[in-house]
C-alpha positions as a printed Julia matrix, in Angstrom:
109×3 Matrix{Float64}:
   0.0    0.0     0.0
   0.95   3.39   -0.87
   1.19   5.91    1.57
   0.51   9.52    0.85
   2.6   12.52    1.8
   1.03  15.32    3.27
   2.31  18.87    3.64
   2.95  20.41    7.04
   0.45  23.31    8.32
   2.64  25.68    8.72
   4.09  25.33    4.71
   0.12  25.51    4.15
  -0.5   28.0     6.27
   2.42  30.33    4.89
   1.48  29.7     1.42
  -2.33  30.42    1.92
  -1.16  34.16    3.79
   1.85  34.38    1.12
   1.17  38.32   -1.04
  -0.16  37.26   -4.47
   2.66  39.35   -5.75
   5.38  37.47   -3.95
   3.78  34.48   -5.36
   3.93  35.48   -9.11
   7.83  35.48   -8.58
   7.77  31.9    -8.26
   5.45  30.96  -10.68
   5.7   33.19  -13.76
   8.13  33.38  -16.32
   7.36  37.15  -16.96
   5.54  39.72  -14.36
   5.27  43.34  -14.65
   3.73  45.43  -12.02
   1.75  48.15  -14.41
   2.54  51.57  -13.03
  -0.36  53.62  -14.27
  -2.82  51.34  -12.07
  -4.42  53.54   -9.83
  -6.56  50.98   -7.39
  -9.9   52.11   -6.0
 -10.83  50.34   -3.18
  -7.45  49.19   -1.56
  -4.51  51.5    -1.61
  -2.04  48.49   -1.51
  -3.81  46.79   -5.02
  -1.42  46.23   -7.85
  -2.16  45.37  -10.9
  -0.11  42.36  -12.71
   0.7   41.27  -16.48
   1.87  37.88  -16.18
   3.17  35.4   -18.58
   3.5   31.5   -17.77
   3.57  28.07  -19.43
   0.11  28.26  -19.0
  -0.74  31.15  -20.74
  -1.27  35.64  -20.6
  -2.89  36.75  -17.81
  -4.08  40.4   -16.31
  -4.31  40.36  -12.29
  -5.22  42.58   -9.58
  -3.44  41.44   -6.11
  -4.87  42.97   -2.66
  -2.61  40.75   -0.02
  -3.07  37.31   -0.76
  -6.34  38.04   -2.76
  -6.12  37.45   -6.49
  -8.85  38.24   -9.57
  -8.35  37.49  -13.42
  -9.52  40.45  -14.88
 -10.06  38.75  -18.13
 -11.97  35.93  -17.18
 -13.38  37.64  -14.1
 -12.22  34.68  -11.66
 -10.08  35.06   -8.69
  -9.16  33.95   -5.34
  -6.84  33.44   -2.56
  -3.44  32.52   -1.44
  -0.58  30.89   -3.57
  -1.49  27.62   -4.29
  -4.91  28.73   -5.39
  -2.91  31.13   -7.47
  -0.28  28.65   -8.84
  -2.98  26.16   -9.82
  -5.37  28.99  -11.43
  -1.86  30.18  -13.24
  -0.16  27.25  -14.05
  -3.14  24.56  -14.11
  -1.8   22.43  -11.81
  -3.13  20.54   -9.13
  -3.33  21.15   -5.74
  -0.35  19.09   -4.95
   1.51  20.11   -7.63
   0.68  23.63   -6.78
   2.32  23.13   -3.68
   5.44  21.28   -4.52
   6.08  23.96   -7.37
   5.63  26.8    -4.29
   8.2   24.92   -2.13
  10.78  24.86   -4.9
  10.02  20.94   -5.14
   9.59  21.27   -9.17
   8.28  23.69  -11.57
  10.28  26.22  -13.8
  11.61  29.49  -11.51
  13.38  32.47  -12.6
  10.8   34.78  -13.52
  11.3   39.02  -14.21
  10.4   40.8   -11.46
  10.34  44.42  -10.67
């Protein structure tokens, strides 16, 4: 029989509260904060253009918070993120966070 690892709660936990910015350095090949975004609800939004193997995408990030702005679906925390960005699952996700696979080395401001 196969046993199953499972991830600590404090790598979860850190993940889950990890800034969706800080996340899009590990996961995207090519991020760009856009410096005429001006947010209107939340001082501290940004708003991202982000390449990855999975595709072009237009974000707004408020903490760990997260919403496509193209396909008007978000969410929260980094491995939500990586598997929204990178279509992975949510083990994957989390592997790819902790360094444990996944392509790094993205441009970021």
């Amino acid at each position: 029989m196969k046993m199953l690892k499972s991830f600590d709660v404090a790598t979860l936990t850190r993940l889950r509260e990890m800034a969706a910015g800080d996340a899009l350095a590990l996961l995207a090949i090519h991020v760009k904060a856009d410096p005429t975004y001006v947010p209107l609800k939340a001082d501290h939004s940004r708003r991202w253009h982000v390449s990855t193997t999975h595709g072009e995408f237009e974000l707004l990030t408020t903490w760990p918070k997260w919403y496509d702005t193209r396909t008007h679906r978000g969410g929260g925390g980094a491995i939500d993120l990586a598997m929204y960005v990178l279509g992975l699952s949510f083990v994957d996700a989390v592997k790819h966070l902790m360094g444990e696979g996944g392509q790094h080395g993205p441009d970021h401001p």
